[in-house]
C-alpha positions in Angstrom: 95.3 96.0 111.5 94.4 98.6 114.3 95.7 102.0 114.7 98.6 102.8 116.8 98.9 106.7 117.9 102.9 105.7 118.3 103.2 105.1 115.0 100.6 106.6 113.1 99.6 105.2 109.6 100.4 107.4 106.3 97.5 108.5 104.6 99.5 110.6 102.4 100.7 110.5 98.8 104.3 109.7 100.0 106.1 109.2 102.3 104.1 106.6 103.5 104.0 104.0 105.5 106.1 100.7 104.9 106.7 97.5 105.3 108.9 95.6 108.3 110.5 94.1 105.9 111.5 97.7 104.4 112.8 99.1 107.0 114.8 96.1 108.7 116.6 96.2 104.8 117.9 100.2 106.0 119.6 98.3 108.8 122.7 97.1 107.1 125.5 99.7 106.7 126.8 100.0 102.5 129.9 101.4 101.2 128.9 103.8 98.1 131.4 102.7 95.6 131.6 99.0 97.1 130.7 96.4 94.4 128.0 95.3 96.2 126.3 98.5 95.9 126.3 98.7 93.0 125.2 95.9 92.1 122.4 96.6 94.2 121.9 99.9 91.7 122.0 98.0 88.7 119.6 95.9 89.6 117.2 98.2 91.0 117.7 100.3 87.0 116.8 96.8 85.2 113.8 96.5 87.4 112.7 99.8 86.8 112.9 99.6 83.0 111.3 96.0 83.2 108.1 97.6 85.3 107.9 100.3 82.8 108.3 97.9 79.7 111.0 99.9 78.1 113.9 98.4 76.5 117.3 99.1 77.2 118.4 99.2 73.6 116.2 101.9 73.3 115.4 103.3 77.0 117.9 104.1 80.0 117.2 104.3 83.9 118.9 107.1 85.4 118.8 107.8 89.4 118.8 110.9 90.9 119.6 112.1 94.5 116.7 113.8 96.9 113.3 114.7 96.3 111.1 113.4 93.1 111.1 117.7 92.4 114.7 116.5 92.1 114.4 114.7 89.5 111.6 116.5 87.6 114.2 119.1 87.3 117.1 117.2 86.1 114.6 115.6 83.6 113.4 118.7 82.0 116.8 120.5 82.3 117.8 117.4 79.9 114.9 116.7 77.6 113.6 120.3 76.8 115.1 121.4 73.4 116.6 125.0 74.8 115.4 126.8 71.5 112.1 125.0 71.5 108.6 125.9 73.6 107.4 123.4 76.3 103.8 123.2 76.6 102.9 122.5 80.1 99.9 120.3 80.9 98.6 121.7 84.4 95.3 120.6 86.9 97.4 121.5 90.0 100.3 122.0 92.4 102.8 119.8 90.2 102.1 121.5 86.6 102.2 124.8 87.7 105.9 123.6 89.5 107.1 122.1 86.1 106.1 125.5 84.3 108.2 127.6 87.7 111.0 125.4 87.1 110.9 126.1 83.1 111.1 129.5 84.1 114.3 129.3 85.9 116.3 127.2 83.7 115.4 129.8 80.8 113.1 128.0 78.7 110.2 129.2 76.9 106.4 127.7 77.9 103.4 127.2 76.7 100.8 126.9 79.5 97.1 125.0 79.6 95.7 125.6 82.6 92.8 123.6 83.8 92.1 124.7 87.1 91.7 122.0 90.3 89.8 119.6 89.4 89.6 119.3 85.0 91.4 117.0 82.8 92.9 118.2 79.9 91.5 116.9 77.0 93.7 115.6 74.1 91.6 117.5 71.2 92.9 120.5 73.5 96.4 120.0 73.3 96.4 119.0 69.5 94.9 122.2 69.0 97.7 123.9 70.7 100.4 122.2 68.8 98.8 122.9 65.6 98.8 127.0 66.4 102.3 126.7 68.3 104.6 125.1 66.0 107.1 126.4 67.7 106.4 123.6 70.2 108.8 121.0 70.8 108.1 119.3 73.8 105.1 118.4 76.0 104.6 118.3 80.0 101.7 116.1 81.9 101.5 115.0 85.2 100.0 111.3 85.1 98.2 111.8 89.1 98.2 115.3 89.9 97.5 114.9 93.3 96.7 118.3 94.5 93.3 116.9 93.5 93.8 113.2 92.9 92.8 113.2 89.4 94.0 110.7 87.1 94.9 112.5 83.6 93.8 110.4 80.6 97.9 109.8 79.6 97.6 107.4 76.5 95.0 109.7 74.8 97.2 112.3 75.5 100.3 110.4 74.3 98.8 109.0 71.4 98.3 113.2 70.3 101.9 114.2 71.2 103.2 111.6 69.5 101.2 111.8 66.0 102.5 115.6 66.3 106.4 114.2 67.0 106.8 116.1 69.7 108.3 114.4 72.9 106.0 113.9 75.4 108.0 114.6 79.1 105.5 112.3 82.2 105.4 113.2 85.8 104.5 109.7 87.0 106.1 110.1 90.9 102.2 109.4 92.1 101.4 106.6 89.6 104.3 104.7 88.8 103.9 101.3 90.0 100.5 101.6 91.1 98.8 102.3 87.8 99.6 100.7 84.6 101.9 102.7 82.3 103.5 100.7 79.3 106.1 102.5 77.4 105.8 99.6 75.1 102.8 100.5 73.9 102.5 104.4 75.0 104.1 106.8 73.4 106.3 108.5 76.0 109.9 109.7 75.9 110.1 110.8 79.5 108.9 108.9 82.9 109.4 110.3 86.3 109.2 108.8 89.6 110.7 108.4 92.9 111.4 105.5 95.5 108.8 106.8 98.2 105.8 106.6 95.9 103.5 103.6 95.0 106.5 101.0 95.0 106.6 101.8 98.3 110.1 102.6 99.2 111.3 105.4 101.7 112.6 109.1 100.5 115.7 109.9 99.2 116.3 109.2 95.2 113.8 109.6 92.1 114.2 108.4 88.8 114.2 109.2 85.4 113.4 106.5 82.3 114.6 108.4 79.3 115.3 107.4 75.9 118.8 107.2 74.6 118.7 109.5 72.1 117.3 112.8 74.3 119.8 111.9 77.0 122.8 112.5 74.2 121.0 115.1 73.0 121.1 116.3 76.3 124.7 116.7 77.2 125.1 120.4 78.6 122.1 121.3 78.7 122.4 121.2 82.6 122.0 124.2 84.5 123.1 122.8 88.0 126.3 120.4 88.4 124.6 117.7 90.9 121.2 117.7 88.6 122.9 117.3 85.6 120.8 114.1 83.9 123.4 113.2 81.6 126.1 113.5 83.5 125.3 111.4 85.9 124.2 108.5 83.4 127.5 108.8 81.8 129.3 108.2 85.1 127.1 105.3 86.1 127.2 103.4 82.6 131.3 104.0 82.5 131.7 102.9 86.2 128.4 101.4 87.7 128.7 104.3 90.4 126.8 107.3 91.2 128.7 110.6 90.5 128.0 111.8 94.4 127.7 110.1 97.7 124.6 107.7 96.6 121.7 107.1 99.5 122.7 104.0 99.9 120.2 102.9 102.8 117.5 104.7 100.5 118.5 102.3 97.3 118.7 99.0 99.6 115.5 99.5 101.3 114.0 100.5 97.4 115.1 97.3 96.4 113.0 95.4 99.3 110.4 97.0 98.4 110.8 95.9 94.7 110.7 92.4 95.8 107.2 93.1 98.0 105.6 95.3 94.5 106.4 91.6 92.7 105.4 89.4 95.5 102.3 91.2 95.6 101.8 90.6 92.1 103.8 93.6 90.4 101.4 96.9 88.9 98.5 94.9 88.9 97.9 93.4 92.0 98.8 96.6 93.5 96.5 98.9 91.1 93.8 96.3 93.1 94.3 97.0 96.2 95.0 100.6 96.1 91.7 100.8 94.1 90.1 98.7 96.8 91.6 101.0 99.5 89.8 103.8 97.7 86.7 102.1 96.9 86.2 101.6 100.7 87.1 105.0 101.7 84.8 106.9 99.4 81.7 104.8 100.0 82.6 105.4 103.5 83.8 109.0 103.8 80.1 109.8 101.5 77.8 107.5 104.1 79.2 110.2 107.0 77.9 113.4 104.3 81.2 114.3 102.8 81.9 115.0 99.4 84.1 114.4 97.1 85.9 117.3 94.9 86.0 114.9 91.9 83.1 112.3 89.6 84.0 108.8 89.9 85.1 108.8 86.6 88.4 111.1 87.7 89.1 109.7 90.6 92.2 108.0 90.9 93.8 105.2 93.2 96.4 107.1 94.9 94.5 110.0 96.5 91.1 111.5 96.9 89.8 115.0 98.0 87.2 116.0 100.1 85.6 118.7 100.5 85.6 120.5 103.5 81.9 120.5 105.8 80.6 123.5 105.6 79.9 124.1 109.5 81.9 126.8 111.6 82.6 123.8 114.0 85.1 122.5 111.4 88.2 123.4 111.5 91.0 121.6 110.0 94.0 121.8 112.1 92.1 120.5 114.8 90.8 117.8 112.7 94.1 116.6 112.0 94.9 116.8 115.2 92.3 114.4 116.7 93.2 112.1 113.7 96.6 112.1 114.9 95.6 111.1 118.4 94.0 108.7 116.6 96.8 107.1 114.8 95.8 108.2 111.7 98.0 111.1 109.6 96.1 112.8 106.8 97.2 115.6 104.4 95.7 119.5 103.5 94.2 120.9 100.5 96.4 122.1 98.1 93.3 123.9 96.3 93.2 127.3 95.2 88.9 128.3 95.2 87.4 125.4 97.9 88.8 124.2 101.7 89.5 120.6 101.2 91.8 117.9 102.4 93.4 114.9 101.2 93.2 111.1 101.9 95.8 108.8 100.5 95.2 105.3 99.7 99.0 103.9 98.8 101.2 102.5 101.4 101.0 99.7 103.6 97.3 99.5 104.1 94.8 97.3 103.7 90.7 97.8 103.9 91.0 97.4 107.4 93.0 99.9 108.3 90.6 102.2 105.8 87.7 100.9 108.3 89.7 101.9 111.4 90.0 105.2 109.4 86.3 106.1 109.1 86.0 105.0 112.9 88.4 107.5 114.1 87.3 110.3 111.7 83.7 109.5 112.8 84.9 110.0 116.6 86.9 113.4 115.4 83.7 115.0 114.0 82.0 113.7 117.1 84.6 115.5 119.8 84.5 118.6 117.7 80.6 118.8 117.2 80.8 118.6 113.7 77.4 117.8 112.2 76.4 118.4 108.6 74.2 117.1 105.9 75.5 117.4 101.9 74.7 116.5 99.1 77.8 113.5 98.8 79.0 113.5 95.0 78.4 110.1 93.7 78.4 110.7 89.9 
């Protein structure tokens, strides 16, 4: 693959860049309470559960329009007992958004706070349910990707669920490129959305719930359109979405659910996002950066670096010549170092990771970037 400044490559955590094959499925025109639709939609929900190995005796799949913060809401609006305490798992952007939306629908939280770039530990958060009883439910993000750490999840799990607590997952960066089992993890609550490692384009998340919290559920909702159960209740009774569905959105999601299992499902993607990686941090330390994370936390989604420090560097016109360059790359979202980001999901291949290091070699060239560091390899 080679770069094309027309139409640069995604090196984002989503959207990202697709398939043809994608994209030619957005070119058909669906009516949103057609039959064909929704059979489309129900489709899509039984592939969903089967990924996540949930059953649907015990597990539903429940769409949701716009953005996966769309869906995060809805979720938590839902599963959160009002009268109860969420504990909110945070190393980032999305944690401290959870606790921000807690805030507005009125429920009480519980916060641990481990800065950019620390995992929480699960001897941590049985500590904290054993001196807040008053706990009922816990929130992690699986890939925060303000950083690109990958939180240890089935340790975590394993503690919320020994506590019998329920145990709420941000998954929208991991889902389908990392393997999560709800057959043999603990978790009442996965969150994702179509524009993630699956691959789709933007426009719907998803929530995989268990039965029994979505009927516990019912009107809880503080919002009509994000009401979870609501709109579950409308699709199981009529196989239709409650509003104007995306419908391009759904079609093109399920082309790409035919590429994830082409590709050979979670796992074969897991490989070559973990490839995609593997290539660009070897590369991106051989030209002196660094990498905000050790090895051992670095995920397959998205990695940080840390900012040169050299006056010439400035990131805005870094992004800029990597732009001209075909190549679009993502800022910080740290709160003590500069930084940017470097996504490895998406249509791309080693190759393209290759043509990458070239152009960002060539950037730091133009702007007379030069800088020696101590790369972080542990």
């Amino acid at each position: 693959m080679t770069s094309n400044p027309k139409t640069p490559y995604l090196l984002t955590p989503g959207p990202l860049t697709t398939s043809a094959a994608t994209k030619q499925a957005m070119l058909q025109d669906w009516g949103s309470w057609d039959h064909d639709f929704n059979q489309v939609m129900a489709d899509v929900r039984a592939q969903l559960l089967a990924m996540a190995e949930a059953q649907d005796t015990e597990y539903a799949c429940v769409p949701m329009q716009g953005s996966g913060t769309f869906a995060v809401e809805s979720a938590l609006a839902c599963a959160t007992d009002p009268n109860g305490s969420v504990l909110v798992v945070m190393n980032g952007a999305y944690g401290k958004r959870a606790a921000h939306i807690l805030d507005i629908l009125g429920r009480t939280c519980v916060v641990l706070d481990k800065g950019d770039y620390l995992p929480p530990q699960p001897e941590e958060i049985a500590v904290l349910l054993q001196q807040n009883p008053r706990i009922t439910d816990v929130f992690l993000v699986h890939c925060e990707t303000s950083s690109g750490i990958l939180n240890p999840l089935e340790a975590i799990a394993e503690v919320v669920h020994a506590h019998g607590k329920t145990l709420i997952v941000d998954a929208m960066s991991s889902f389908g490129g990392v393997p999560i089992s709800l057959a043999k993890t603990p978790i009442d609550v996965l969150i994702s959305s179509a524009n993630k490692c699956i691959e789709g384009v933007p426009g719907f998340g998803f929530v995989i719930i268990r039965r029994a919290l979505l009927e516990a559920g019912k009107g809880r909702a503080h919002s009509l359109s994000l009401d979870l159960h609501a709109q579950w209740e409308y699709m199981e009774r009529t196989g239709q979405w409650r509003f104007t569905p995306p419908t391009h959105t759904v079609v093109a999601f399920q082309a790409a659910l035919a590429q994830h299992h082409e590709e050979g499902s979670v796992a074969g993607r897991c490989a070559r996002y973990t490839h995609n990686r593997d290539v660009l941090v070897a590369g991106m330390r051989a030209l002196g950066f660094s990498t905000l994370l050790e090895n051992r936390w670095l995920s397959p989604i998205i990695t940080t670096f840390l900012s040169p420090n050299d006056p010439a560097f400035e990131f805005s016109a870094f992004y800029a010549a990597l732009k001209a360059r075909g190549f679009l790359i993502y800022p910080g979202k740290l709160t003590e170092v500069e930084s940017f980001r470097i996504g490895c999901i998406g249509q791309l291949n080693a190759d393209v990771i290759e043509d990458l290091l070239m152009a960002i070699q060539d950037a730091l060239t133009e702007m007379g970037v030069v800088f020696l560091s101590d790369a972080r390899s542990a």
